[in-house]
Residue, then its C-alpha position, 0 to 999 in steps of 0.5 A: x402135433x400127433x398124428x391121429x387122434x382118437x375121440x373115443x376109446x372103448x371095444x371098438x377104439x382101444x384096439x384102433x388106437x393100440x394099433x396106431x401106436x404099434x405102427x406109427x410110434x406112441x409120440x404119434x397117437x392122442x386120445x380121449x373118452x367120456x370115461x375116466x375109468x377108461x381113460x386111466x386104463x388106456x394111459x396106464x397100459x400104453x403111458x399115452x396121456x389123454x387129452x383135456x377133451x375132444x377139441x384138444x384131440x382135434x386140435x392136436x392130430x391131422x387123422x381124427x378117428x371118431x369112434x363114437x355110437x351113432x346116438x352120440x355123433x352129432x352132439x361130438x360132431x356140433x361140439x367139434x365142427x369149430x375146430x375142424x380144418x381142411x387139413x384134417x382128415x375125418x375116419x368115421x367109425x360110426x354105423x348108418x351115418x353116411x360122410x354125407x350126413x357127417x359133412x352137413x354137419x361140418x363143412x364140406x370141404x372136409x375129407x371124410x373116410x368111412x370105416x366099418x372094423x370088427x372087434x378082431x383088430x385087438x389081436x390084429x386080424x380085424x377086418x375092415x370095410x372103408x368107403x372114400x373117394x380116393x381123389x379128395x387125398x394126396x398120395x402121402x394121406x392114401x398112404x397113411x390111410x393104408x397103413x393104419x388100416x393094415x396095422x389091425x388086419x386086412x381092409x376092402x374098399x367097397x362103394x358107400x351105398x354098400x356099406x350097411x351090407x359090409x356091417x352085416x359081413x364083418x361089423x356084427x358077424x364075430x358075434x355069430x361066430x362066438x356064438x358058433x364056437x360056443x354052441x359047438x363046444x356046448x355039444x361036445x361038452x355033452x360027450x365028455x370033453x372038458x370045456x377049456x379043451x372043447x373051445x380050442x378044439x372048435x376056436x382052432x377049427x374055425x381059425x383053420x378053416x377060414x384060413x383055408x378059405x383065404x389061402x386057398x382061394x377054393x370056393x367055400x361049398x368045394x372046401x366043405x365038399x373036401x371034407x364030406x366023404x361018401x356016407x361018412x360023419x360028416x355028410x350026416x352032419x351037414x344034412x341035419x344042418x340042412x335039416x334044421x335051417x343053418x344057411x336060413x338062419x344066418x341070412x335072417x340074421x343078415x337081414x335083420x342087422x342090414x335092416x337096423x342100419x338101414x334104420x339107423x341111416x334114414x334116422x341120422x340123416 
């Protein structure tokens, strides 16, 4: 008997899985995907073999991770439910599909984790917002719960009603900020900086400030106040990002992202 199982493995469910074999051992650790071609990279690289299909995933774990699209959930869930014990204990990776939704499906005596990570899992600095009530888990399953989420990056816990706004904040925001490095590359490319060089120079930067942002623990605007002197370089940056709508674009974004899982919640209920 393992102790996770993941049903699902692709972007999102093969850092996951990799991270729960680093930290609990790959004897620990079982797995399956609709793909054949990731299932055979996945027992390549980690020499985990899969498993038959879903059901054997669930019967063989006591921590099923369902990494699953939201368009495919409840036909996972219908096909699973059968086997599904008290025991176990459900992580849901699923965008706008609330554990409500998901206990309707099932039984609702199962304990549900809901869980929104981000693509930088795979190099261990992923960012996690979970939703769960820590009264439904015994001291040793709240433990484990924080050890799995820790051994890909850092977590919050955040009520569920917030969770859409936590997508927003760290589910599809990587995307923004590839974007970012790449159009600042793009503009010092311009200048006559080699590319390879101009993406660690703007990479590096973000990685830089943003751990100035966590260690610090100094407001966002007074670290960019830090950096602006009096009628230097980069004020007159910072005003032409004023100028042509930063701020204004990245919260339209926000707002669109927050309304496609408003959608996709009412959708899945």
């Amino acid at each position: 008997m393992a102790l996770f199982g993941f049903i699902g493995v692709g972007n999102m469910g093969y850092p996951l899985l990799r991270a729960a074999i680093r930290c609990f051992g790959e004897e620990q650790v079982t797995f399956f995907d609709v793909s054949l071609q990731q299932r055979n990279k996945v027992t390549e690289d980690t020499g985990i073999p899969c498993a038959k299909d879903n059901i054997a995933v669930v019967n063989n774990c006591k921590y099923l991770v369902l990494v699953v699209k939201p368009q495919y959930f409840t036909d996972v869930l219908k096909q699973i439910k059968d086997y599904v014990k008290e025991d176990h204990v459900i992580i849901s990776i699923a965008a706008g599909i609330t554990i409500d939704t998901i206990k309707s499906e099932l039984y609702g005596s199962i304990r549900i984790v809901r869980a929104m990570p981000n693509t930088p899992a795979m190099v261990l600095q992923g960012m996690t917002g979970v939703s769960y009530s820590k009264n439904d888990f015994s001291g040793d399953e709240l433990e484990t719960l924080d050890r799995f989420f820790l051994s890909y990056g850092k977590y919050e816990v955040f009520d569920e009603r917030l969770m859409n706004a936590v997508i927003c904040a760290n589910g599809s925001s990587p995307a923004y900020v590839y974007m970012f490095i790449e159009a600042l590359a793009d503009s010092v490319v311009s200048y006559g900086i080699p590319r390879d060089k101009a993406y660690i120079l703007a990479a590096q930067t973000v990685l830089g400030a943003a751990t100035m942002v966590l260690e610090t623990g100094e407001h966002p605007g007074k670290l960019k106040d830090n950096v602006c002197s009096p009628g230097g370089t980069t004020i007159a940056a910072v005003k032409a990002l004023e100028e042509h709508g930063l701020r204004n674009a990245v919260m339209k974004a926000t707002d669109a992202c927050y309304e496609k899982a408003v959608f996709l919640t009412n959708t899945n209920k």
